[in-house]
N, C-alpha and C positions, 0 to 999 in steps of 0.2 A: 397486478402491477399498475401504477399510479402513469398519467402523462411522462413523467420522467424516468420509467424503468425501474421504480424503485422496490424489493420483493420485501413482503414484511415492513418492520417496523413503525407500527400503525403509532405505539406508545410513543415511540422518539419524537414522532413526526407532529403526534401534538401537543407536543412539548418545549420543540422545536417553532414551533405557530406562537406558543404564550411568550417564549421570550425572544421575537424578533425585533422589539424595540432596542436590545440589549445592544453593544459594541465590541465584546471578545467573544466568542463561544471557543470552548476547546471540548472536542468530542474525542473518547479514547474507548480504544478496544484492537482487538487483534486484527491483522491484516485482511483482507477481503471481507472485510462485514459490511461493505456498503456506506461508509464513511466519507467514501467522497459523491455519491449520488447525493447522502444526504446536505452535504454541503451545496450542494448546485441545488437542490431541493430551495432550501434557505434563499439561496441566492435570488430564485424564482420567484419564490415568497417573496418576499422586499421589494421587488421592485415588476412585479406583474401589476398589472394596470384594470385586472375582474374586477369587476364591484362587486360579485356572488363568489362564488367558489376558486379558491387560488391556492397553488397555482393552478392557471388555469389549460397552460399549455398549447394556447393559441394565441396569444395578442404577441404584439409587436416584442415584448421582451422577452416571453416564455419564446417565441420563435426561434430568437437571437440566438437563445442558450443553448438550445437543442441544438440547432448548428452550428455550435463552439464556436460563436462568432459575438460575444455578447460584448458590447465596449466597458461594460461596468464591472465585467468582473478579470481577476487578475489572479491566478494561480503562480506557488513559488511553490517549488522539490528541490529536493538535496544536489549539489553541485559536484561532477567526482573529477576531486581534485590531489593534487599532494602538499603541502606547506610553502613550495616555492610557484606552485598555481597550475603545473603541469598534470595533464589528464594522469588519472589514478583510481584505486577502485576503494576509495577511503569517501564515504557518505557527508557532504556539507551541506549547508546553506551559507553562504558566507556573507561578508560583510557587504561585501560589492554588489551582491540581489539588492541590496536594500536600498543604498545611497548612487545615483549618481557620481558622488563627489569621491567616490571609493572604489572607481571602477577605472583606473587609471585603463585598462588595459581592454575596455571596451569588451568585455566578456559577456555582458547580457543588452537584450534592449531598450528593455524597458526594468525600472528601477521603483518600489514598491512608493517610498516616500514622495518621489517628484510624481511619478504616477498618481495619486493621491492630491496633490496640490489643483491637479484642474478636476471641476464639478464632473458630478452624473451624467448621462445623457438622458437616464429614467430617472429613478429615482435615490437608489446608494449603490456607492461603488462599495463590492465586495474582495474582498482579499482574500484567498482560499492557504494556506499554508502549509502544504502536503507533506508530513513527514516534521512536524513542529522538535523533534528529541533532538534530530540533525544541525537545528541552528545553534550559531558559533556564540561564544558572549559575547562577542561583536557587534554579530547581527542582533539579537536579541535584545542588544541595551538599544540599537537604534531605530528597533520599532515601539520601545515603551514608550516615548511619546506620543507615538499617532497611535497606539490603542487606548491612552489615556485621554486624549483631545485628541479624538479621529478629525482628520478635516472634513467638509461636508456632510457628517453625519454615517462616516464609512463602516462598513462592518468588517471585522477580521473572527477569520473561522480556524481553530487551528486545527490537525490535525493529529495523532499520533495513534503509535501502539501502547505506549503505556507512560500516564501523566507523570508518573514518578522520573521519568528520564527528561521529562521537559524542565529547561532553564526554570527555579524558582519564581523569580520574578516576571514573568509572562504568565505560570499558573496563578500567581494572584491573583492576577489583573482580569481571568475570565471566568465566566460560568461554566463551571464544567459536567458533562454529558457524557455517562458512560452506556457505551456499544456494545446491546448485548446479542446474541448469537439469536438467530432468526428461528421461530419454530420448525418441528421435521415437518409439518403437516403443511407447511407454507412453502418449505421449500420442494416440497415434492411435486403441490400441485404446478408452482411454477415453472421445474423442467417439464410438466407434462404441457403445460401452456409452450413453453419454449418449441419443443422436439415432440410434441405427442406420444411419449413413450417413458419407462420408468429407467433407472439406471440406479440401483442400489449400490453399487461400488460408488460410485460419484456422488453421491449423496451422502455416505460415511466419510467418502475425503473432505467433503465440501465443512461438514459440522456446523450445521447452520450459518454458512458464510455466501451471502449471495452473488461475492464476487466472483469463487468458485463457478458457477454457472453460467454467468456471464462470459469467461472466460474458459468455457469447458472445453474446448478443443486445445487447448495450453495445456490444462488439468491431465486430459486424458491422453498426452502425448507423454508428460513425465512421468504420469504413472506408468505406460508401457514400455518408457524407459526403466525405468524402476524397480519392472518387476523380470524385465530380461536379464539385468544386473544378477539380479537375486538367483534366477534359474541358471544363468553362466557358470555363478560361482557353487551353486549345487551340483554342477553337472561333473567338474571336474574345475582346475587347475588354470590348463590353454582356454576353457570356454570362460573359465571368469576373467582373467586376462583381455580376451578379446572381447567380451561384453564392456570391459572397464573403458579401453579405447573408443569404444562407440560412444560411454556416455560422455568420455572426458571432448567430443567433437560436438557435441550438443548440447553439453548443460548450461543451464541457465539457474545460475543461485536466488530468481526469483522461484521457482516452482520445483525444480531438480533435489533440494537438500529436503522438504517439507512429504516430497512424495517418496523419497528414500525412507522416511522415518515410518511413512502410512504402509506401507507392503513389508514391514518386521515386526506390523504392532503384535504379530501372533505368538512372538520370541517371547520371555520372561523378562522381568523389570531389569534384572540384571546385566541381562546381554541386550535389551535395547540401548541401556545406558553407556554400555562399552560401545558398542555401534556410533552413539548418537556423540562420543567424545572424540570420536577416531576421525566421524564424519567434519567434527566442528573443527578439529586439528586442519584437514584438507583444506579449508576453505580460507583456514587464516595461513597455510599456506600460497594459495592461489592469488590472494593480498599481496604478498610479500614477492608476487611473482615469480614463484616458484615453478621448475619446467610443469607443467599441465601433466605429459603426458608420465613423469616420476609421482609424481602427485596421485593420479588415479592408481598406478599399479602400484604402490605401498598402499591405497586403500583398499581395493581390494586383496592383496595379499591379508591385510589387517583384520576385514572382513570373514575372510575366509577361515583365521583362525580362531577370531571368537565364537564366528557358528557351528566351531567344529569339524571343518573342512578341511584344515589343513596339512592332515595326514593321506589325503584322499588322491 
């Protein structure tokens, strides 16, 4: 791993080096590949102050970063709102990240475009845009300006899972970088660098994703949820039941739906699919704020019939 944590992506990275002159970058790939180290990567780049090797990881601006204290850079994520602006569990970026002038209601504090309007303290202010599929047309017509005439020379990074769901006109407008899955042999030696020791379960869930590992105590907590789920619902009826309630107290739709789908890969394409339809059904109820705990026990009930449990 590099000054910035980074596992893998030697190719990106000098790639990432040839076009830092550039003013959009949009990088896309699957979720935990390391997308946004490499962004903060970038960010390092531009505006570290090495005259030899950069970044370098010690001068005044690599510092900054490291301690998420950097005044140049400026990250946006999805906003979870509902259409009348009330907390909701529906993914934005809205209009009012962007402008100031749009933010009647004081929801953020800082606003990308006025942000933007006063200089560097190093050398460019970078924009990181975490989740770029998320922004509204709103917001998106009102940052084509400053990625076409960035002020002071600004860089804007976009982010996503997959460029095809990003606003048309923002993919123009950047060079785009796709995220590919990190070798096993990288990632392996890196848990061994991390924790000293091997973990071949965690390494199939991971699939060359180094944010997986980073994040391995998250990882390996859904998976144990996961896969209690699964022997509940084998055991009997009341154990699946009661496994459902435990998970419906603990999940989290960032790591919970992903490790549910890893502990049935062993099932046929079939009944993964009925699994993984049933699983998707729960979640857009969960949206819709539906009770939680009706929610898990028609999943598992649903569960339990596609794997053939349900006479059991």
């Amino acid at each position: 791993m590099n000054p910035l944590g980074i596992i893998g992506h030697a190719q990106i990275l000098e790639q990432l080096a040839q076009l830092e002159g550039r003013h959009a970058l949009l990088l896309a790939g699957v979720p935990r590949l390391g997308k946004h180290k490499l962004a903060h990567w970038l960010a390092a780049l531009v505006n570290c102050s090495s005259t030899s090797e950069r970044p370098c990881g010690v001068c005044r601006s690599c510092t900054a970063l490291l301690r998420e204290a950097h005044p140049d850079l400026l990250e946006v994520g999805p906003k979870l709102e509902t259409g009348s602006g009330k907390a909701a569990r529906r993914a934005i970026i809205p209009i009012k990240a962007i402008a100031a002038s749009r933010d009647d209601g004081h929801d953020f504090d800082v606003h990308v475009l006025d942000w933007l309007e006063i200089g560097p303290h190093y050398k460019r202010k970078v924009v990181i845009v975490d989740g770029a599929e998320f922004l509204n047309v709103e917001a998106a017509n009102a940052l084509l300006k400053g990625v076409e005439q960035p002020p002071h020379d600004a860089l804007f990074v976009f982010l996503t899972r997959d460029a095809l769901e990003v606003i048309p006109t923002i993919v123009s407008r950047c060079t785009r970088l796709s995220v590919p899955p990190v070798a096993e042999s990288e990632m392996s030696a890196a848990l061994k660098l991390l924790e000293g020791d091997e973990d071949p379960e965690l390494l199939a869930f991971a699939a060359g994703r180094p944010g997986v590992l980073l994040e391995r105590d998250a990882a390996r907590a859904a998976l144990a949820d996961a896969f209690q789920l699964l022997e509940g619902l084998e055991t009997g009826m009341l154990e699946g039941m009661s496994a459902a309630e435990v998970l419906e107290k603990k999940f989290d739709p960032l790591w919970h739906p992903e490790a549910l789908g890893f502990v049935v890969r062993r099932y046929s394409p079939r009944v993964r699919l009925q699994l993984d339809q049933s699983l998707l059904e729960a979640q857009k109820k969960l949206e819709q704020y539906a009770g939680a705990g009706l929610v898990f026990g028609v999943l598992a009930l649903e569960w339990r019939r596609v794997l053939g449990y349900s006479r059991a």
